[in-house]
CHARMM internal coordinates of N, CA and C (Angstrom, degrees):
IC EDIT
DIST 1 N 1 CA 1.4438
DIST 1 CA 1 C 1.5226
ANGL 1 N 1 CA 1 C 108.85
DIST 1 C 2 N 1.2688
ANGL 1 CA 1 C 2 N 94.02
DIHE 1 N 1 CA 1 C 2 N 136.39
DIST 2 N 2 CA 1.8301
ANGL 1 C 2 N 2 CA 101.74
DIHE 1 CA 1 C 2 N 2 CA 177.84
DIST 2 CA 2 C 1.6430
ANGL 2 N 2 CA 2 C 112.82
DIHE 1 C 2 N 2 CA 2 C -113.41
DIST 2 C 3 N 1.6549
ANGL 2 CA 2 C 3 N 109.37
DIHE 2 N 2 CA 2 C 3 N 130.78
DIST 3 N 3 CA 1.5346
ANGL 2 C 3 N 3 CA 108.77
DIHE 2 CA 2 C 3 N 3 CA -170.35
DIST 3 CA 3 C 1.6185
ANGL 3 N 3 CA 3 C 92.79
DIHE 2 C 3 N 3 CA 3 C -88.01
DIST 3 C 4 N 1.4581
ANGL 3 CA 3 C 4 N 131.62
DIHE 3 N 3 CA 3 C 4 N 133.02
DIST 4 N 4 CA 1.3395
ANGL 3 C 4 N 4 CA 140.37
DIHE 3 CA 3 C 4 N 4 CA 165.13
DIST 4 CA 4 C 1.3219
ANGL 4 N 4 CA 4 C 106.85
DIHE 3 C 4 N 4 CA 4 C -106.35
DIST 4 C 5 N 0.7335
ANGL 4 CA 4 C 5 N 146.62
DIHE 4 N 4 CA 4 C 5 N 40.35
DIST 5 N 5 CA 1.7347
ANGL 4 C 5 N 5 CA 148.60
DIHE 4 CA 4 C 5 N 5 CA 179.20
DIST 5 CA 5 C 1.5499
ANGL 5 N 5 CA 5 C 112.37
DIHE 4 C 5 N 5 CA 5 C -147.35
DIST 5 C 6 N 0.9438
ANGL 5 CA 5 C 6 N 107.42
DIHE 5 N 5 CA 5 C 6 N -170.87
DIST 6 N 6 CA 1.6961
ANGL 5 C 6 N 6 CA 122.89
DIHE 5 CA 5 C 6 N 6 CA -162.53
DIST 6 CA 6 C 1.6996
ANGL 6 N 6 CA 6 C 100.47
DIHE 5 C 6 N 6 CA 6 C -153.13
DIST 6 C 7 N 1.7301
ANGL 6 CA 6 C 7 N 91.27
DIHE 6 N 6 CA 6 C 7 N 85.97
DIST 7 N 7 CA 1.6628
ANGL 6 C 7 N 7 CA 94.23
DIHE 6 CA 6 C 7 N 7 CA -164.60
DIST 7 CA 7 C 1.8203
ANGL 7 N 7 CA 7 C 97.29
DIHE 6 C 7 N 7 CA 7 C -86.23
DIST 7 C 8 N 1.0952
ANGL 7 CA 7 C 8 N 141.15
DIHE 7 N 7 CA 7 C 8 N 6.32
DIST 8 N 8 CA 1.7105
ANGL 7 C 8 N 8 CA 154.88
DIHE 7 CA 7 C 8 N 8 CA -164.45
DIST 8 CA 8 C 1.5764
ANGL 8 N 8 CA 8 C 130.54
DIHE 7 C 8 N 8 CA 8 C 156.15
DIST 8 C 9 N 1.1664
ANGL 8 CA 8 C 9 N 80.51
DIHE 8 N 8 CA 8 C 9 N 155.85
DIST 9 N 9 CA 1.8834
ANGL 8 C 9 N 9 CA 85.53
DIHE 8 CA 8 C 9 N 9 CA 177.50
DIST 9 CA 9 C 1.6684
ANGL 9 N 9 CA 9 C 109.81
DIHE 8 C 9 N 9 CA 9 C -126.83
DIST 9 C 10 N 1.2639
ANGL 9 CA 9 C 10 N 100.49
DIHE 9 N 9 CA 9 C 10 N 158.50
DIST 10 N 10 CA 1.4519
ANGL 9 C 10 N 10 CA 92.86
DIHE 9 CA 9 C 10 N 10 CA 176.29
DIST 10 CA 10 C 1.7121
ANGL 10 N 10 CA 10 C 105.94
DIHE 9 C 10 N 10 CA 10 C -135.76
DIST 10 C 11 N 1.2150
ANGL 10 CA 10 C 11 N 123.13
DIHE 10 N 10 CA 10 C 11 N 170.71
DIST 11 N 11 CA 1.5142
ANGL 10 C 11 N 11 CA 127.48
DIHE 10 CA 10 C 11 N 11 CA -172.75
DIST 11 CA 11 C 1.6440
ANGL 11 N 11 CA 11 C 93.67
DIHE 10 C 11 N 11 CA 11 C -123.72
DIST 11 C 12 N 1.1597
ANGL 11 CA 11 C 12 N 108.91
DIHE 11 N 11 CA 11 C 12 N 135.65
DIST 12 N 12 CA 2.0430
ANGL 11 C 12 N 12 CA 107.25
DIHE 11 CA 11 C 12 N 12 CA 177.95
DIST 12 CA 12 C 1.3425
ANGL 12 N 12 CA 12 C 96.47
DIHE 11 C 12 N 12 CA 12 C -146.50
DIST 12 C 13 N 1.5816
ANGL 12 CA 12 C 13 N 116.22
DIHE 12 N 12 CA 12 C 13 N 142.16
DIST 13 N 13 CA 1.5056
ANGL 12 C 13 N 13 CA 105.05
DIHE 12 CA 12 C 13 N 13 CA 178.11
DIST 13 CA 13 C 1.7463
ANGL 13 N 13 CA 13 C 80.04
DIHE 12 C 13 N 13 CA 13 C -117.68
DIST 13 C 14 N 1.6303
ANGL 13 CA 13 C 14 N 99.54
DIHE 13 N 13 CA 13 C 14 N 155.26
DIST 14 N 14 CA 1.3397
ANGL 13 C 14 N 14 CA 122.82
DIHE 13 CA 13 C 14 N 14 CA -161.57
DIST 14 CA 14 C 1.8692
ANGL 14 N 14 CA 14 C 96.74
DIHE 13 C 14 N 14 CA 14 C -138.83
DIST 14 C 15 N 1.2384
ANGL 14 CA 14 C 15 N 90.50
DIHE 14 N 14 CA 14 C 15 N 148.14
DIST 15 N 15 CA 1.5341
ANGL 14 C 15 N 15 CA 88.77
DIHE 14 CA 14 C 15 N 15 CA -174.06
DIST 15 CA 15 C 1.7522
ANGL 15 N 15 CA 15 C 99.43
DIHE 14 C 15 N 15 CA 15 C -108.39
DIST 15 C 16 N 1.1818
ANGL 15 CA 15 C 16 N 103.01
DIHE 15 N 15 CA 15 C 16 N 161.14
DIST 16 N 16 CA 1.9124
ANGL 15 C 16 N 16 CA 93.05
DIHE 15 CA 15 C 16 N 16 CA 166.01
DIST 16 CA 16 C 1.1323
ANGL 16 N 16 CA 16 C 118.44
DIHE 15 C 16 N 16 CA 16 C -60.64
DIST 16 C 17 N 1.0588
ANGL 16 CA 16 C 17 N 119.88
DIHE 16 N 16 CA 16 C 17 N -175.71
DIST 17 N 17 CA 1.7784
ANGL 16 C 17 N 17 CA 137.18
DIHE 16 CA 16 C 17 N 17 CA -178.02
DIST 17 CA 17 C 1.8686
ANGL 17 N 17 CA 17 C 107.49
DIHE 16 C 17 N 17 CA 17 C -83.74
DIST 17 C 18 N 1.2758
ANGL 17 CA 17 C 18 N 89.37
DIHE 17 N 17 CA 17 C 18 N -45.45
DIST 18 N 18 CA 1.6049
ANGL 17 C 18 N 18 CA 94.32
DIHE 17 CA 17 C 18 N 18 CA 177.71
DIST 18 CA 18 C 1.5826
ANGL 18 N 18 CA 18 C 111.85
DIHE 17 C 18 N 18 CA 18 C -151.30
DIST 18 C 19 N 1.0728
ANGL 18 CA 18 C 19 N 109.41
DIHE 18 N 18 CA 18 C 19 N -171.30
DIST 19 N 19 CA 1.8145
ANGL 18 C 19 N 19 CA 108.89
DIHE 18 CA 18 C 19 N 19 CA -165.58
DIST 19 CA 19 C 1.8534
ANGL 19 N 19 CA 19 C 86.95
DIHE 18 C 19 N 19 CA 19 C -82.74
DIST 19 C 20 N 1.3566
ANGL 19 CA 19 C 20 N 88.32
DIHE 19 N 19 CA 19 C 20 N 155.33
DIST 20 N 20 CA 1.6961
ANGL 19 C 20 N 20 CA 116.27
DIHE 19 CA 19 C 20 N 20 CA 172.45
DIST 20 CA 20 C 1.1038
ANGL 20 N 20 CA 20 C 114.64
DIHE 19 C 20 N 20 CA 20 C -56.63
DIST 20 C 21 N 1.2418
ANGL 20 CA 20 C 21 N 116.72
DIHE 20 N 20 CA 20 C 21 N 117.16
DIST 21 N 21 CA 1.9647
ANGL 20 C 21 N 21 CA 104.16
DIHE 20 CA 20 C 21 N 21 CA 166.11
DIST 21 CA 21 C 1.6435
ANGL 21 N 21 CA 21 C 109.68
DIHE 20 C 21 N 21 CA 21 C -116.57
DIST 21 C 22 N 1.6468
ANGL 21 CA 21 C 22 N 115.43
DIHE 21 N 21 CA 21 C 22 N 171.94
DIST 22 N 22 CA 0.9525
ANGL 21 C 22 N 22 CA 122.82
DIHE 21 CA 21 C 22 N 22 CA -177.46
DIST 22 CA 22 C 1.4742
ANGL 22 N 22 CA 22 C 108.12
DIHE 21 C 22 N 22 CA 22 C -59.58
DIST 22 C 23 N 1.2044
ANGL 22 CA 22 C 23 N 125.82
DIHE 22 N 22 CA 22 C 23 N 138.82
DIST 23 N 23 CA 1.6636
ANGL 22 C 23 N 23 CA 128.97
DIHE 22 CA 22 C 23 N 23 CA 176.03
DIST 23 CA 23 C 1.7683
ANGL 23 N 23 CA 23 C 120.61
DIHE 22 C 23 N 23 CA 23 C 43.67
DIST 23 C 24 N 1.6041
ANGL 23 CA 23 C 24 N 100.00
DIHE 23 N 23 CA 23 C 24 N 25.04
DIST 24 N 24 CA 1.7758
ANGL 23 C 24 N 24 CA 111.46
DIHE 23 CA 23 C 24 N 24 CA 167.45
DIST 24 CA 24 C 1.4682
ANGL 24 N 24 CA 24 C 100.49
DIHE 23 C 24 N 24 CA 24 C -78.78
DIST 24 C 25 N 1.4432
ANGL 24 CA 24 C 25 N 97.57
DIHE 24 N 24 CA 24 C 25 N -169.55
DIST 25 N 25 CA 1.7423
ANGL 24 C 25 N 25 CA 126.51
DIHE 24 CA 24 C 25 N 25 CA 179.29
DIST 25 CA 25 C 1.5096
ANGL 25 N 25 CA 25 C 76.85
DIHE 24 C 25 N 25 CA 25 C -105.01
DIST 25 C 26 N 1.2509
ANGL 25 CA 25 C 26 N 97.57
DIHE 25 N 25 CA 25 C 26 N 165.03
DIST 26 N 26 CA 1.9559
ANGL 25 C 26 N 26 CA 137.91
DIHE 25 CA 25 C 26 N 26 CA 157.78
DIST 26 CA 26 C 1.0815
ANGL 26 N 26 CA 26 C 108.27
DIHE 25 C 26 N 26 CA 26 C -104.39
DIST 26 C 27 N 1.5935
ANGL 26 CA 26 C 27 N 133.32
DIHE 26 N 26 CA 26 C 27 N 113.21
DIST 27 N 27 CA 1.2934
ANGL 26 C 27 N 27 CA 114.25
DIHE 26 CA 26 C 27 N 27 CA -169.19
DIST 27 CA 27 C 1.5980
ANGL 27 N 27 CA 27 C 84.26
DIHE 26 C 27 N 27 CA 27 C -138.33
DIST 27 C 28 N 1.5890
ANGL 27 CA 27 C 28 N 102.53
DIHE 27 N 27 CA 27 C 28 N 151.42
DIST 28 N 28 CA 1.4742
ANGL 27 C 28 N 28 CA 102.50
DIHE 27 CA 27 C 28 N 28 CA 179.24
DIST 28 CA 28 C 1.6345
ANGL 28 N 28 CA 28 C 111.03
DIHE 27 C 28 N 28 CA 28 C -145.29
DIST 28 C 29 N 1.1571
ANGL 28 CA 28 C 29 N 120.68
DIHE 28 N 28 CA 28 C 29 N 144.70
DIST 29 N 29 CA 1.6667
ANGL 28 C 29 N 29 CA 116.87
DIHE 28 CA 28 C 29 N 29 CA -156.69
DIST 29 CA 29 C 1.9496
ANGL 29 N 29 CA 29 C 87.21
DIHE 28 C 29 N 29 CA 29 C -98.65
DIST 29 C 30 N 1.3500
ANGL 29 CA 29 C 30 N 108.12
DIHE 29 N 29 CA 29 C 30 N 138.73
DIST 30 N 30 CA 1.4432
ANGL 29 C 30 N 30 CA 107.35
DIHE 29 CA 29 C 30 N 30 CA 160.78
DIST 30 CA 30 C 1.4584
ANGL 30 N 30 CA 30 C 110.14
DIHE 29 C 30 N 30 CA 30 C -140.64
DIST 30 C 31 N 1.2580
ANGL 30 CA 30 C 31 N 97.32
DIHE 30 N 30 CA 30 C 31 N 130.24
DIST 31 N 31 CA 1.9263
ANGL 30 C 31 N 31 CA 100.78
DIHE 30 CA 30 C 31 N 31 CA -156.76
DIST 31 CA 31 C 1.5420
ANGL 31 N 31 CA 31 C 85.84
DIHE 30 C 31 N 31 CA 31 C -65.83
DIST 31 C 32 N 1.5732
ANGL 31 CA 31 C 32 N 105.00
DIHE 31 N 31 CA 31 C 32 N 178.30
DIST 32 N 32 CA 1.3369
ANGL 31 C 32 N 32 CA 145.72
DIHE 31 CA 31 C 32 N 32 CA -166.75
DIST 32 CA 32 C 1.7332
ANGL 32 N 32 CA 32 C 86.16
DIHE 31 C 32 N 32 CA 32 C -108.94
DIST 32 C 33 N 1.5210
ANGL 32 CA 32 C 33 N 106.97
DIHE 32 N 32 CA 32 C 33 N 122.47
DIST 33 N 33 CA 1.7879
ANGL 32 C 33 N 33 CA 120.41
DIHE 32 CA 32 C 33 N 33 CA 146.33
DIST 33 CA 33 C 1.4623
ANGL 33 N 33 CA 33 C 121.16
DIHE 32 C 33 N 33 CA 33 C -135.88
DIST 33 C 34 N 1.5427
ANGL 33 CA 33 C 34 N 102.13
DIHE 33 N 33 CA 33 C 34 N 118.69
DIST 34 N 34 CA 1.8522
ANGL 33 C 34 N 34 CA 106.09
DIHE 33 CA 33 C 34 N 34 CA -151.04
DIST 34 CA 34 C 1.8166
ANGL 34 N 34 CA 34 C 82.43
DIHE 33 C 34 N 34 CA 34 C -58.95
DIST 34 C 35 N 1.3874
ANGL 34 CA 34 C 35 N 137.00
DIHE 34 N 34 CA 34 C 35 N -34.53
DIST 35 N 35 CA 1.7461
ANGL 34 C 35 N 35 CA 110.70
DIHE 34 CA 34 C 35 N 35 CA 179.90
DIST 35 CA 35 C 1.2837
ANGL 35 N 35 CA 35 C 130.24
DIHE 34 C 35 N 35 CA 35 C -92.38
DIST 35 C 36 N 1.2819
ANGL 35 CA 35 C 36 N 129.99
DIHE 35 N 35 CA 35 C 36 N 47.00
DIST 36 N 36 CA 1.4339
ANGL 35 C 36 N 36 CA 153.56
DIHE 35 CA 35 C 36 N 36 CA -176.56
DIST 36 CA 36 C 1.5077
ANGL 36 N 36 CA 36 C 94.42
DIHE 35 C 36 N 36 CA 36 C -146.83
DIST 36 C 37 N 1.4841
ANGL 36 CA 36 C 37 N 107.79
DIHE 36 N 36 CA 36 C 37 N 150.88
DIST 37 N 37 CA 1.1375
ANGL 36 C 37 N 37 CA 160.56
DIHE 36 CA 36 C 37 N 37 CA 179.76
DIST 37 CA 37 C 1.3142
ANGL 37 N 37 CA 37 C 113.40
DIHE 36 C 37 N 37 CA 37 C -126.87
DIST 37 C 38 N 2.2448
ANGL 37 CA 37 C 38 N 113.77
DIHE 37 N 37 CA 37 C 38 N 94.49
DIST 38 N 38 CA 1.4033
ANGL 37 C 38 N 38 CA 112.69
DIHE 37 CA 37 C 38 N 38 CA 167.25
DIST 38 CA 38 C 1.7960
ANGL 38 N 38 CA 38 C 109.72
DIHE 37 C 38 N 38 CA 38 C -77.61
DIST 38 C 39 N 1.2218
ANGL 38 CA 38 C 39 N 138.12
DIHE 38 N 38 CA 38 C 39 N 123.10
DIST 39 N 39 CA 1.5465
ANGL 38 C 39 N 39 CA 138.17
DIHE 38 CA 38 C 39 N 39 CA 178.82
DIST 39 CA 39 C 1.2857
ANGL 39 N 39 CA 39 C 89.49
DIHE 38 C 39 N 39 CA 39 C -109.76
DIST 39 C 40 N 1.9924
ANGL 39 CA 39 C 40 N 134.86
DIHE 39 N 39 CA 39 C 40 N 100.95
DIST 40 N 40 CA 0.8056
ANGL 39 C 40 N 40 CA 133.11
DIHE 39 CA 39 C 40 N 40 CA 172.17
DIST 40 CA 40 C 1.7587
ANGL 40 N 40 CA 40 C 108.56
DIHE 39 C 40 N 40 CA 40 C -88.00
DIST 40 C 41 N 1.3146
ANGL 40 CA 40 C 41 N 104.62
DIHE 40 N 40 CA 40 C 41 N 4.70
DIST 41 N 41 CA 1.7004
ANGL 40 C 41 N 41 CA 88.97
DIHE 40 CA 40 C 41 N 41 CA -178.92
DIST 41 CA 41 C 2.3986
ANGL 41 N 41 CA 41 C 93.76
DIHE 40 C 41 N 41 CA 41 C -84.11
DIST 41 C 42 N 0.6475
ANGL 41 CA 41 C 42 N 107.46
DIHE 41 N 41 CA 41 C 42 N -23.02
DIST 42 N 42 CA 1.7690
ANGL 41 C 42 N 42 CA 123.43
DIHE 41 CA 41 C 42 N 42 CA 173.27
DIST 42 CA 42 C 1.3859
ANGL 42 N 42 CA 42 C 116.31
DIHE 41 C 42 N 42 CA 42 C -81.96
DIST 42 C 43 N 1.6990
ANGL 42 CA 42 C 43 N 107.73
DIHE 42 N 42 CA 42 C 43 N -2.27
DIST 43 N 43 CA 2.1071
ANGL 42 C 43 N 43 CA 105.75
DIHE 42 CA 42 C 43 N 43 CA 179.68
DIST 43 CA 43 C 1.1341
ANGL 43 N 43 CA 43 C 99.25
DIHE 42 C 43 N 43 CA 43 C -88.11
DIST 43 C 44 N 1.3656
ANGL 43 CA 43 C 44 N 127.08
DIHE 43 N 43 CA 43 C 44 N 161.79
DIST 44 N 44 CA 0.9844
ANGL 43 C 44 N 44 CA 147.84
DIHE 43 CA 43 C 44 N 44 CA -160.58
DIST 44 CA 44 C 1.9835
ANGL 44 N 44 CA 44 C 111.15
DIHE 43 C 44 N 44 CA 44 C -144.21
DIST 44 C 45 N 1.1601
ANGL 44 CA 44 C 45 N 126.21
DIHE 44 N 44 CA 44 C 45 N 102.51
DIST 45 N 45 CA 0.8249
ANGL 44 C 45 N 45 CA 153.35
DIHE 44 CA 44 C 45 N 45 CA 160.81
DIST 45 CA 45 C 1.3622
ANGL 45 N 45 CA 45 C 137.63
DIHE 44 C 45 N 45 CA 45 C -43.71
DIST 45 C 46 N 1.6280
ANGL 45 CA 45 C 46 N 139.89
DIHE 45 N 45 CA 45 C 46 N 58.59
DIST 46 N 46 CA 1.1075
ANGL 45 C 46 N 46 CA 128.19
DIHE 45 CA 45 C 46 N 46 CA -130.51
DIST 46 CA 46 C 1.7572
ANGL 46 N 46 CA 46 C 88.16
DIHE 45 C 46 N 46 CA 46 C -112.07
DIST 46 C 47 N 1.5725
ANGL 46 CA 46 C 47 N 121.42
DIHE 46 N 46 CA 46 C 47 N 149.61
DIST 47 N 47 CA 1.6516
ANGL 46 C 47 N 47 CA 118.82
DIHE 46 CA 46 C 47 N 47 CA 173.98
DIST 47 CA 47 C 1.3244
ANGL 47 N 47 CA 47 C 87.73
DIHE 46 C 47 N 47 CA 47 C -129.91
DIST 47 C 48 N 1.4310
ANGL 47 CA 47 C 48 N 90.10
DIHE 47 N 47 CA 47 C 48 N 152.32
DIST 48 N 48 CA 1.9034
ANGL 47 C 48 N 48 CA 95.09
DIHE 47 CA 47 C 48 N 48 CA 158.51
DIST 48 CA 48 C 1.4671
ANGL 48 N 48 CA 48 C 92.03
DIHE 47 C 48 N 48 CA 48 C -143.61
DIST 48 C 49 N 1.5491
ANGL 48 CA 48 C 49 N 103.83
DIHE 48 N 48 CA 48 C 49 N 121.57
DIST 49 N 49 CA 1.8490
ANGL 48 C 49 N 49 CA 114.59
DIHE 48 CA 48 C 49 N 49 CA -156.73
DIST 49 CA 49 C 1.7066
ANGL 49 N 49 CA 49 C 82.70
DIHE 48 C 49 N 49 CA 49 C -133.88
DIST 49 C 50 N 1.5736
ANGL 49 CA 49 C 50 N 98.77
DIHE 49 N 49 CA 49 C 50 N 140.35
DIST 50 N 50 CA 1.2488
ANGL 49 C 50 N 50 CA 117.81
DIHE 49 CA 49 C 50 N 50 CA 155.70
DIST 50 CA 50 C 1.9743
ANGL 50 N 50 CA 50 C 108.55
DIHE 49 C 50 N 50 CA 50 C -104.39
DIST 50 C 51 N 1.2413
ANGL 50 CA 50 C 51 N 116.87
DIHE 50 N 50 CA 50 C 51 N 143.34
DIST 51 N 51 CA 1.6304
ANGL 50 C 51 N 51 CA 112.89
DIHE 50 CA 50 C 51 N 51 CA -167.33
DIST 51 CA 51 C 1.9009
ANGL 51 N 51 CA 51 C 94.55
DIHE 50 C 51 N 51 CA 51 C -131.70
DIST 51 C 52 N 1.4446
ANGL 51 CA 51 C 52 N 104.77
DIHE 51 N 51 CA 51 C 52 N 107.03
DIST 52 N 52 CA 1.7046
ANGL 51 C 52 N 52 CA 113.51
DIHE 51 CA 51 C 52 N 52 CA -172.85
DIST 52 CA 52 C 1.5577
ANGL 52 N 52 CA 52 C 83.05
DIHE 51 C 52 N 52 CA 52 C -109.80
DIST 52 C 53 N 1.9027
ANGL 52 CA 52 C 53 N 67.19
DIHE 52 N 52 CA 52 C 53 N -165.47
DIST 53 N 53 CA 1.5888
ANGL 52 C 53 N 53 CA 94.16
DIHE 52 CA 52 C 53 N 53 CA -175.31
DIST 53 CA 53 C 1.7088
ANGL 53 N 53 CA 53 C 103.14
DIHE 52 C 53 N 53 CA 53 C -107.75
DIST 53 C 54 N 1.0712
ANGL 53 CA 53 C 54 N 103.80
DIHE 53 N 53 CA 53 C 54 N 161.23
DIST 54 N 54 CA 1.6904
ANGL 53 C 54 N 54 CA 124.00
DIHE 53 CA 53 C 54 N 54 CA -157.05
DIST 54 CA 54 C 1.6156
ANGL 54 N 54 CA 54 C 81.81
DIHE 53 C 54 N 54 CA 54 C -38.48
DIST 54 C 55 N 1.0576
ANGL 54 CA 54 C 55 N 117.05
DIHE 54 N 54 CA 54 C 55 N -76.62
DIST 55 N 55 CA 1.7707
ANGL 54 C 55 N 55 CA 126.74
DIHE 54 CA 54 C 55 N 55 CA -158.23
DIST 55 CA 55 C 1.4888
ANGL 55 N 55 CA 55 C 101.38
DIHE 54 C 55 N 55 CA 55 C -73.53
DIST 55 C 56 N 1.3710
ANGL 55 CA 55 C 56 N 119.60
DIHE 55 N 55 CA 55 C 56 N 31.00
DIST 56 N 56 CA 1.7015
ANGL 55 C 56 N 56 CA 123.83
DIHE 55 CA 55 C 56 N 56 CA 156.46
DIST 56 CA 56 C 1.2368
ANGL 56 N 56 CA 56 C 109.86
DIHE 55 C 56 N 56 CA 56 C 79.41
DIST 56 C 57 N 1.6333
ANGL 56 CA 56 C 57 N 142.78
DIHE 56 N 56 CA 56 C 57 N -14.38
DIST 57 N 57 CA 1.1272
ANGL 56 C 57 N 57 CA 147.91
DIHE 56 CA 56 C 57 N 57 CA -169.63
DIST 57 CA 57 C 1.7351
ANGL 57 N 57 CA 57 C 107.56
DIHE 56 C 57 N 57 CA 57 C -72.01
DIST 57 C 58 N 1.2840
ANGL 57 CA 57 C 58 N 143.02
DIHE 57 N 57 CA 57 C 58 N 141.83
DIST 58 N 58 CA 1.2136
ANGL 57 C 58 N 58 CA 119.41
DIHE 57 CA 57 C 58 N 58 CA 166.89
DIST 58 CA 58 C 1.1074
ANGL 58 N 58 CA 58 C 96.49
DIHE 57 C 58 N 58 CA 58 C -90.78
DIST 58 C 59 N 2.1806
ANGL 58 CA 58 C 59 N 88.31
DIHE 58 N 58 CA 58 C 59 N 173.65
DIST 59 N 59 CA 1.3156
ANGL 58 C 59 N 59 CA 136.71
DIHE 58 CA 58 C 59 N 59 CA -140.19
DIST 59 CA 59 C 1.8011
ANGL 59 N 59 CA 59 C 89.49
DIHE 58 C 59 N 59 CA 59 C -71.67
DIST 59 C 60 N 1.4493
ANGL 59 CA 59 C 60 N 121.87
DIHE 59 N 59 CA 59 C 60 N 178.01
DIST 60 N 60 CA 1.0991
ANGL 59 C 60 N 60 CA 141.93
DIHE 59 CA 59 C 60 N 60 CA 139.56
DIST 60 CA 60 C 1.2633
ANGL 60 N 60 CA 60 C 130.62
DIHE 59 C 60 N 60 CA 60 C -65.79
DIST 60 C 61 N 1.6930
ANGL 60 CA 60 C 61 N 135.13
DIHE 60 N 60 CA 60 C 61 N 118.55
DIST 61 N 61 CA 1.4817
ANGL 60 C 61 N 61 CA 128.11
DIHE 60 CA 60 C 61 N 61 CA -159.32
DIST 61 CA 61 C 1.9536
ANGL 61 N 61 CA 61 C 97.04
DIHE 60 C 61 N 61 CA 61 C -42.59
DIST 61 C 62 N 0.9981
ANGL 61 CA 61 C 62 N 125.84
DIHE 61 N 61 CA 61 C 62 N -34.30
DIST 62 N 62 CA 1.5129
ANGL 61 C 62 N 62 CA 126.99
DIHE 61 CA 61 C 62 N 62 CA -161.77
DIST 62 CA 62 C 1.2373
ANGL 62 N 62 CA 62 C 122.67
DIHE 61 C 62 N 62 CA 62 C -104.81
DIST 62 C 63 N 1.7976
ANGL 62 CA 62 C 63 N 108.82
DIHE 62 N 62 CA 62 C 63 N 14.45
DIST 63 N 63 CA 1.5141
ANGL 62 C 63 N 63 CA 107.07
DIHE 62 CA 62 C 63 N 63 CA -173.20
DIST 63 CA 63 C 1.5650
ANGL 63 N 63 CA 63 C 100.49
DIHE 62 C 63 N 63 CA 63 C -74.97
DIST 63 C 64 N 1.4555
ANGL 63 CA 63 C 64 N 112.51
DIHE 63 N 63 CA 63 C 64 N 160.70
DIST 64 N 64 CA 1.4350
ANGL 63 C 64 N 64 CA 109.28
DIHE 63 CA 63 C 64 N 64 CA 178.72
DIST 64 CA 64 C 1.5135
ANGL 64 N 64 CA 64 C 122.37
DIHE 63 C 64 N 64 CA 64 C -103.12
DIST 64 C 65 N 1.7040
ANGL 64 CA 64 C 65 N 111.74
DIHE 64 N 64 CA 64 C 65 N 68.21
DIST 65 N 65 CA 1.7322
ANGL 64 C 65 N 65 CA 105.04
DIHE 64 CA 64 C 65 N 65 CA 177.50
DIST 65 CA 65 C 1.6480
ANGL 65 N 65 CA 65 C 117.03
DIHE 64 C 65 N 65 CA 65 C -100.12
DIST 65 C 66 N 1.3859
ANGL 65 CA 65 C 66 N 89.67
DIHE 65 N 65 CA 65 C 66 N 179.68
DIST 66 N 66 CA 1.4420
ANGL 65 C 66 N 66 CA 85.91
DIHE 65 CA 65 C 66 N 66 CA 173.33
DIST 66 CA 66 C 1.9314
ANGL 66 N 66 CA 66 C 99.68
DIHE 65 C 66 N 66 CA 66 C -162.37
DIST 66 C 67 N 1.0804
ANGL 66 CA 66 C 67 N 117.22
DIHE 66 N 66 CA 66 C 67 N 166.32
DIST 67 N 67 CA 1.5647
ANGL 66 C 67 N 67 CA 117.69
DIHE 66 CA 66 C 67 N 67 CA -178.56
DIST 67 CA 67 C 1.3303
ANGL 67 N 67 CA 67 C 95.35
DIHE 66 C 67 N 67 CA 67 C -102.86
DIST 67 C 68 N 1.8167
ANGL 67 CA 67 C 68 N 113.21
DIHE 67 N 67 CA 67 C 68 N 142.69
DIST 68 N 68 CA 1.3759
ANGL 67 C 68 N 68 CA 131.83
DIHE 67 CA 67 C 68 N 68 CA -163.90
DIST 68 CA 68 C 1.8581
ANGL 68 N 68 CA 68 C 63.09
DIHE 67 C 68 N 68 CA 68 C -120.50
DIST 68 C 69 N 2.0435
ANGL 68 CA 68 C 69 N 94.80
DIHE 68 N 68 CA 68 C 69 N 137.90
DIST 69 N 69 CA 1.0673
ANGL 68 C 69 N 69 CA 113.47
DIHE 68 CA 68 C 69 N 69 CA 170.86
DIST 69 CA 69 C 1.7398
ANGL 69 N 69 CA 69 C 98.53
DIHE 68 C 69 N 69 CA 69 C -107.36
END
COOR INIT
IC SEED 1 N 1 CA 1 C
IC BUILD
């Protein structure tokens, strides 16, 4: 039997694998359950990023950054 529908969704927050480094991957483990269906073109990706200065201090209201996706 094949499920064709979209009987729920669920929201899970997942932590990385290991702490962030400068110019790493983000990598995050999400187990395998043979009755779920992951549809990563439909995940959704949420960050909550603070963006300093090299030596951790924050920025100046007027510094000029921006995040390269």
């Amino acid at each position: 039997m094949m499920q064709l529908s979209i009987d729920d969704k669920i929201y899970t927050e997942i932590s990385p694998l290991s702490a962030i480094a400068d110019g790493g991957p983000i990598e995050f483990f999400i187990p395998g359950d043979g009755d779920k269906y992951l549809d990563l073109n439909n995940t959704l990706l949420h960050l909550r990023v603070k963006i300093t200065n090299a030596n951790g201090t924050d920025l100046a209201n007027d510094a000029a950054v921006a995040l390269i996706l």
